[in-house]
C-alpha positions in Angstrom: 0.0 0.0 0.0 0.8 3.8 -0.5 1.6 6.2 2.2 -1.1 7.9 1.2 -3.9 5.0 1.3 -2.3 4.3 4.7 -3.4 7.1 6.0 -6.9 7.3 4.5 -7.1 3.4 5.8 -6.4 5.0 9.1 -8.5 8.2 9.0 -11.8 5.6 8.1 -10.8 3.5 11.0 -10.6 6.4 13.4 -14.2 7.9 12.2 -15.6 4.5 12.3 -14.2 4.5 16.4 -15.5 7.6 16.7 -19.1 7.3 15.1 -19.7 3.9 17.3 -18.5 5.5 20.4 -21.0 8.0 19.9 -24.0 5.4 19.4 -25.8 4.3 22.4 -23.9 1.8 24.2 -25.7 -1.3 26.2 -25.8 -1.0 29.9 -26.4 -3.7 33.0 -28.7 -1.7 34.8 -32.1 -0.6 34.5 -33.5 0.5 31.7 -33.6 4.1 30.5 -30.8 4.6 32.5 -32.5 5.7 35.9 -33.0 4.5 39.4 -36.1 2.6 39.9 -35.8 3.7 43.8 -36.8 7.1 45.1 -33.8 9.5 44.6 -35.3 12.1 47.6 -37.8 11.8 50.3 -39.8 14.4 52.6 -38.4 14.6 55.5 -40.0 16.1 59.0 -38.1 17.5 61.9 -40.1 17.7 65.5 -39.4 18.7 69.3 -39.9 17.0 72.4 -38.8 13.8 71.6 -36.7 12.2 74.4 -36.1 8.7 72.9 -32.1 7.2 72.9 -30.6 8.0 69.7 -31.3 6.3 66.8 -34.4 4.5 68.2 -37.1 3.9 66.0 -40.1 5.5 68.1 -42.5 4.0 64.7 -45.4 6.2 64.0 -44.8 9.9 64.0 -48.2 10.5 66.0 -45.6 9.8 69.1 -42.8 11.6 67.1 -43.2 14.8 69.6 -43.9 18.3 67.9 -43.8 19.2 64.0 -41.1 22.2 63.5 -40.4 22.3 59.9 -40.0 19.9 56.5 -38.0 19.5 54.2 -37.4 17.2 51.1 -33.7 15.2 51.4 -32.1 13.7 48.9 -30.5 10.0 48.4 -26.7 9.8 49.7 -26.5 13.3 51.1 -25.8 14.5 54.1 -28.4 16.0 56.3 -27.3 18.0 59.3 -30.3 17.6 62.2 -31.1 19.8 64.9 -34.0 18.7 66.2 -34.6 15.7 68.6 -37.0 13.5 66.3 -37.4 13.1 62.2 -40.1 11.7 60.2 -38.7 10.0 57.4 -41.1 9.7 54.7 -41.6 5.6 53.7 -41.2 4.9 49.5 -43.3 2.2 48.3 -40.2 0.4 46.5 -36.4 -0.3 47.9 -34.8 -1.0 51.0 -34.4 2.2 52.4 -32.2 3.0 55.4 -31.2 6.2 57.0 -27.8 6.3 58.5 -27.5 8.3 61.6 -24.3 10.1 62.9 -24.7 11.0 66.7 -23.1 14.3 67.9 -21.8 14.9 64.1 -22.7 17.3 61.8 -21.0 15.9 58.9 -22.1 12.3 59.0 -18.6 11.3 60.4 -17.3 9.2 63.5 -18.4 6.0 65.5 -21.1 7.2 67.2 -23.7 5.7 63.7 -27.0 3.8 64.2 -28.5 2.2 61.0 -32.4 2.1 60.9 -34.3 0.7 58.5 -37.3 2.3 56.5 -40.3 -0.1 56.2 -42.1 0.1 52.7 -45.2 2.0 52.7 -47.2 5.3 52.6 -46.4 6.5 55.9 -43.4 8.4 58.1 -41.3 6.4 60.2 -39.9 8.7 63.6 -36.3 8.0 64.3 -34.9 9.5 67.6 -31.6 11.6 66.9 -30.2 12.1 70.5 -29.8 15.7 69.6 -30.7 18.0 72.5 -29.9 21.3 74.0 -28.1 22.3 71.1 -26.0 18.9 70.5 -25.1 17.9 66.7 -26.4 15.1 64.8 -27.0 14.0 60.8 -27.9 11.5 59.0 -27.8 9.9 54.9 -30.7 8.5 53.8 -30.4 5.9 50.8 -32.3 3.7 48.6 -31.7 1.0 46.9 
Protein backbone atom coordinates (compact mmCIF):
# COMPACT_ATOMS: atom_id res chain seq x y z
CA UNK A 1 0.00 0.00 0.00
CA UNK A 2 0.83 3.76 -0.53
CA UNK A 3 1.65 6.18 2.16
CA UNK A 4 -1.12 7.90 1.19
CA UNK A 5 -3.91 5.03 1.30
CA UNK A 6 -2.35 4.27 4.71
CA UNK A 7 -3.39 7.15 5.95
CA UNK A 8 -6.90 7.32 4.54
CA UNK A 9 -7.09 3.41 5.85
CA UNK A 10 -6.37 5.02 9.06
CA UNK A 11 -8.54 8.16 8.99
CA UNK A 12 -11.84 5.62 8.09
CA UNK A 13 -10.76 3.46 11.05
CA UNK A 14 -10.57 6.35 13.35
CA UNK A 15 -14.20 7.90 12.20
CA UNK A 16 -15.60 4.48 12.33
CA UNK A 17 -14.21 4.48 16.45
CA UNK A 18 -15.54 7.58 16.75
CA UNK A 19 -19.12 7.29 15.10
CA UNK A 20 -19.65 3.87 17.29
CA UNK A 21 -18.49 5.48 20.44
CA UNK A 22 -21.03 8.05 19.86
CA UNK A 23 -23.97 5.43 19.44
CA UNK A 24 -25.82 4.28 22.39
CA UNK A 25 -23.93 1.80 24.23
CA UNK A 26 -25.65 -1.27 26.17
CA UNK A 27 -25.81 -0.95 29.88
CA UNK A 28 -26.43 -3.74 32.97
CA UNK A 29 -28.68 -1.73 34.83
CA UNK A 30 -32.13 -0.61 34.51
CA UNK A 31 -33.48 0.48 31.69
CA UNK A 32 -33.59 4.14 30.48
CA UNK A 33 -30.77 4.64 32.49
CA UNK A 34 -32.53 5.69 35.95
CA UNK A 35 -32.97 4.49 39.37
CA UNK A 36 -36.06 2.63 39.91
CA UNK A 37 -35.82 3.66 43.81
CA UNK A 38 -36.84 7.14 45.10
CA UNK A 39 -33.84 9.48 44.59
CA UNK A 40 -35.27 12.08 47.55
CA UNK A 41 -37.77 11.75 50.26
CA UNK A 42 -39.84 14.39 52.57
CA UNK A 43 -38.39 14.57 55.49
CA UNK A 44 -40.04 16.15 59.02
CA UNK A 45 -38.13 17.54 61.94
CA UNK A 46 -40.08 17.70 65.53
CA UNK A 47 -39.44 18.66 69.30
CA UNK A 48 -39.94 17.04 72.36
CA UNK A 49 -38.85 13.80 71.60
CA UNK A 50 -36.72 12.18 74.43
CA UNK A 51 -36.07 8.69 72.91
CA UNK A 52 -32.08 7.18 72.89
CA UNK A 53 -30.60 8.02 69.69
CA UNK A 54 -31.35 6.30 66.85
CA UNK A 55 -34.42 4.47 68.22
CA UNK A 56 -37.13 3.85 65.97
CA UNK A 57 -40.13 5.54 68.08
CA UNK A 58 -42.47 4.00 64.68
CA UNK A 59 -45.41 6.22 64.00
CA UNK A 60 -44.78 9.94 64.00
CA UNK A 61 -48.18 10.49 66.02
CA UNK A 62 -45.59 9.83 69.07
CA UNK A 63 -42.80 11.64 67.13
CA UNK A 64 -43.17 14.82 69.59
CA UNK A 65 -43.89 18.33 67.93
CA UNK A 66 -43.76 19.17 64.05
CA UNK A 67 -41.13 22.21 63.55
CA UNK A 68 -40.36 22.25 59.86
CA UNK A 69 -40.03 19.88 56.52
CA UNK A 70 -38.00 19.46 54.15
CA UNK A 71 -37.37 17.20 51.12
CA UNK A 72 -33.74 15.18 51.38
CA UNK A 73 -32.08 13.68 48.86
CA UNK A 74 -30.48 9.96 48.43
CA UNK A 75 -26.68 9.77 49.73
CA UNK A 76 -26.45 13.31 51.07
CA UNK A 77 -25.85 14.46 54.11
CA UNK A 78 -28.43 16.03 56.27
CA UNK A 79 -27.28 18.00 59.29
CA UNK A 80 -30.28 17.61 62.20
CA UNK A 81 -31.11 19.79 64.87
CA UNK A 82 -34.00 18.70 66.21
CA UNK A 83 -34.57 15.71 68.59
CA UNK A 84 -37.00 13.47 66.33
CA UNK A 85 -37.36 13.06 62.18
CA UNK A 86 -40.10 11.73 60.17
CA UNK A 87 -38.67 9.95 57.36
CA UNK A 88 -41.13 9.73 54.73
CA UNK A 89 -41.59 5.57 53.73
CA UNK A 90 -41.21 4.93 49.53
CA UNK A 91 -43.28 2.22 48.26
CA UNK A 92 -40.23 0.41 46.55
CA UNK A 93 -36.45 -0.35 47.89
CA UNK A 94 -34.79 -0.97 50.96
CA UNK A 95 -34.44 2.20 52.40
CA UNK A 96 -32.24 3.04 55.42
CA UNK A 97 -31.22 6.18 56.95
CA UNK A 98 -27.84 6.31 58.54
CA UNK A 99 -27.49 8.34 61.59
CA UNK A 100 -24.28 10.12 62.94
CA UNK A 101 -24.71 10.96 66.68
CA UNK A 102 -23.08 14.28 67.91
CA UNK A 103 -21.80 14.90 64.09
CA UNK A 104 -22.74 17.33 61.82
CA UNK A 105 -20.97 15.88 58.85
CA UNK A 106 -22.05 12.30 59.03
CA UNK A 107 -18.58 11.32 60.39
CA UNK A 108 -17.32 9.21 63.54
CA UNK A 109 -18.39 6.02 65.46
CA UNK A 110 -21.11 7.25 67.20
CA UNK A 111 -23.75 5.69 63.72
CA UNK A 112 -27.01 3.80 64.18
CA UNK A 113 -28.47 2.18 60.99
CA UNK A 114 -32.36 2.13 60.92
CA UNK A 115 -34.26 0.67 58.47
CA UNK A 116 -37.34 2.30 56.51
CA UNK A 117 -40.25 -0.12 56.24
CA UNK A 118 -42.12 0.06 52.71
CA UNK A 119 -45.19 2.04 52.75
CA UNK A 120 -47.19 5.34 52.60
CA UNK A 121 -46.39 6.55 55.89
CA UNK A 122 -43.39 8.43 58.07
CA UNK A 123 -41.27 6.40 60.20
CA UNK A 124 -39.92 8.71 63.56
CA UNK A 125 -36.29 8.00 64.34
CA UNK A 126 -34.86 9.53 67.58
CA UNK A 127 -31.65 11.63 66.87
CA UNK A 128 -30.23 12.11 70.47
CA UNK A 129 -29.85 15.75 69.64
CA UNK A 130 -30.69 18.04 72.47
CA UNK A 131 -29.87 21.32 73.95
CA UNK A 132 -28.12 22.25 71.14
CA UNK A 133 -26.05 18.91 70.54
CA UNK A 134 -25.15 17.87 66.71
CA UNK A 135 -26.43 15.14 64.76
CA UNK A 136 -26.99 13.95 60.76
CA UNK A 137 -27.87 11.46 59.01
CA UNK A 138 -27.79 9.94 54.89
CA UNK A 139 -30.66 8.46 53.80
CA UNK A 140 -30.43 5.89 50.83
CA UNK A 141 -32.30 3.70 48.59
CA UNK A 142 -31.74 0.99 46.85
Amino acid sequence: MMPGTLHLAAFSACMGVACGLGLPQGTTGPSGGFSPYAQNTNITYYNGLSAAAGGQVGAVDDCGKPVGADVIKSLYCTPLKHSGIGIAQTVNGSCTFTLFSESDSCSGYHRHVISIPNGDESTCIATGVRDGGKGSGVWACG
